[in-house]
N, C-alpha and C positions, 0 to 999 in steps of 0.2 A: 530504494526498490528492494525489496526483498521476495524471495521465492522465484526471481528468474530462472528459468531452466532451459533455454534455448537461444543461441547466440542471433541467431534472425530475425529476433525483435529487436536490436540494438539501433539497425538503420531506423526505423519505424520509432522507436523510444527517441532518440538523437534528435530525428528532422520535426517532433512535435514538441522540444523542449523550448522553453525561452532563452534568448543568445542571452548569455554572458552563463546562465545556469549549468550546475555541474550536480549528475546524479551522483549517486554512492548507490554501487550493489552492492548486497548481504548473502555471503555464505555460508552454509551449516557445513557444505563439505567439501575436501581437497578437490577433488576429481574436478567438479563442477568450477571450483574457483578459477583452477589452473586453467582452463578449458578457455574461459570468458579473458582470464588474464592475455593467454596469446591471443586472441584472438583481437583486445581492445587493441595491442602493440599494433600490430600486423597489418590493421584496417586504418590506424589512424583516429583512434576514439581515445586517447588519452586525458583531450583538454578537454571530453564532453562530460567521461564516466571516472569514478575513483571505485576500488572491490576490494573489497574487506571479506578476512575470513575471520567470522566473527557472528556467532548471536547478540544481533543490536538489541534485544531487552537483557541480555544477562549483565545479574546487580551490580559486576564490577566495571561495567562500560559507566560512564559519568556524561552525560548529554544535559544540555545544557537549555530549562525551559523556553520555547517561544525560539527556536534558530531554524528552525526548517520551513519553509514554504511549501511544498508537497510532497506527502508519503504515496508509495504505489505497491500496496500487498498482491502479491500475485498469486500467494500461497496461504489461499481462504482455512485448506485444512488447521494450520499448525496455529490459526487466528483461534479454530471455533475451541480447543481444549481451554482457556485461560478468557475468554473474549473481553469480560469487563474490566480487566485488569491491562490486557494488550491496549484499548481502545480509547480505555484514559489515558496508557503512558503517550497513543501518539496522539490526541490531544491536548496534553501538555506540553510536546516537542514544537506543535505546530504553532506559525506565527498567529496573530490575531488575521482571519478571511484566508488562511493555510486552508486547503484540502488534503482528506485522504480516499484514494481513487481504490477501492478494491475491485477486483478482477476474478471471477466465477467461471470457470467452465462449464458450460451448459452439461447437466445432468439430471437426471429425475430428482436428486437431491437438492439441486438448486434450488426449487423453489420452498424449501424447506428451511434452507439458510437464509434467501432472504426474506422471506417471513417473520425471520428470528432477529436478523438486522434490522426490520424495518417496520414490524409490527408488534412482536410480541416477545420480549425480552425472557420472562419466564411465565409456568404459568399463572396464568389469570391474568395477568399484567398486561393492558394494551398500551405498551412502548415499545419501541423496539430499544436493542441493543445500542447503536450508536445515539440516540437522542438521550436513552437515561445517561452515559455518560457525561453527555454537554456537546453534543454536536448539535447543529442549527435542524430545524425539524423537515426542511425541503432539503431532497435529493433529488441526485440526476442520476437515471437509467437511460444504456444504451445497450445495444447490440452490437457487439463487433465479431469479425472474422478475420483468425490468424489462420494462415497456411489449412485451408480446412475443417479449423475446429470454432466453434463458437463457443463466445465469453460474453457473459454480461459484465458492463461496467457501472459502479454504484460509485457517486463522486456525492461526498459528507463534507461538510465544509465547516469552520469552527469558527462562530459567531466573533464579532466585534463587544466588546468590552463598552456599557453605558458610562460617561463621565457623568457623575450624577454630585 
């Protein structure tokens, strides 16, 4: 999970994971780390979540293709500067039928990005973003609501490999 920024999604993140599975959050910074760190101690989320302070795409991290089963961006910004580059690497992280869930706070800009994810990669081009990569070309759109604020959720899922 990366781009978490509020510890009151952790109940909500935890009770909709699959048992035995364990997230990893990604931090860009101290404050925020340390934040989530006490707090996983405190509450009893150790054996759910593991938190890293750590930019998960910087080149000297070594990940290892095909070991994750779900990615959860929550920080669409720091996605859109680099996207086709972000998009492959967590397409190649993911197992074969892995998803990756990005998470949008509803904004006049929103429907701008997904437009961009999901229609029109650059101009003239009708693809979007995640499909030129290699993600499977049906997605799932929802609506959700944290504490107030509405997020669209965009779940891309990354096709099975033909044995041919």
């Amino acid at each position: 999970m990366i781009g978490l920024q509020t510890v009151t999604t952790l109940p909500v993140l935890s009770h909709n994971m699959a048992k035995g599975s364990i997230g990893v959050l990604f931090f860009h910074r101290k404050r925020e780390f340390e934040a989530f760190q006490v707090y996983i101690q405190e509450f009893g989320y150790r054996t759910k979540f593991k938190i890293w302070l750590v930019d998960p795409l910087h080149p000297t991290i070594r990940w290892k293709p095909e070991q994750i089963g779900h990615i959860y961006q929550l920080d669409v910004q720091g996605l859109m500067e680099e996207p086709v580059y972000i998009l492959s690497y967590y397409l190649k992280l993911l197992k074969q039928g892995g998803s990756l869930t990005l998470f949008l706070e509803y904004s006049p800009k929103t429907d701008l990005v997904l437009r961009r994810l999901l229609h029109e990669a650059e101009m003239g081009e009708m693809i979007g973003l995640l499909e030129k990569v290699g993600f499977m070309s049906q997605f799932q759109i929802r609506s959700i609501r944290f504490d107030e604020q509405l997020f669209y959720s965009l779940k891309a899922t990354k096709g099975f490999l033909s044995k041919e």
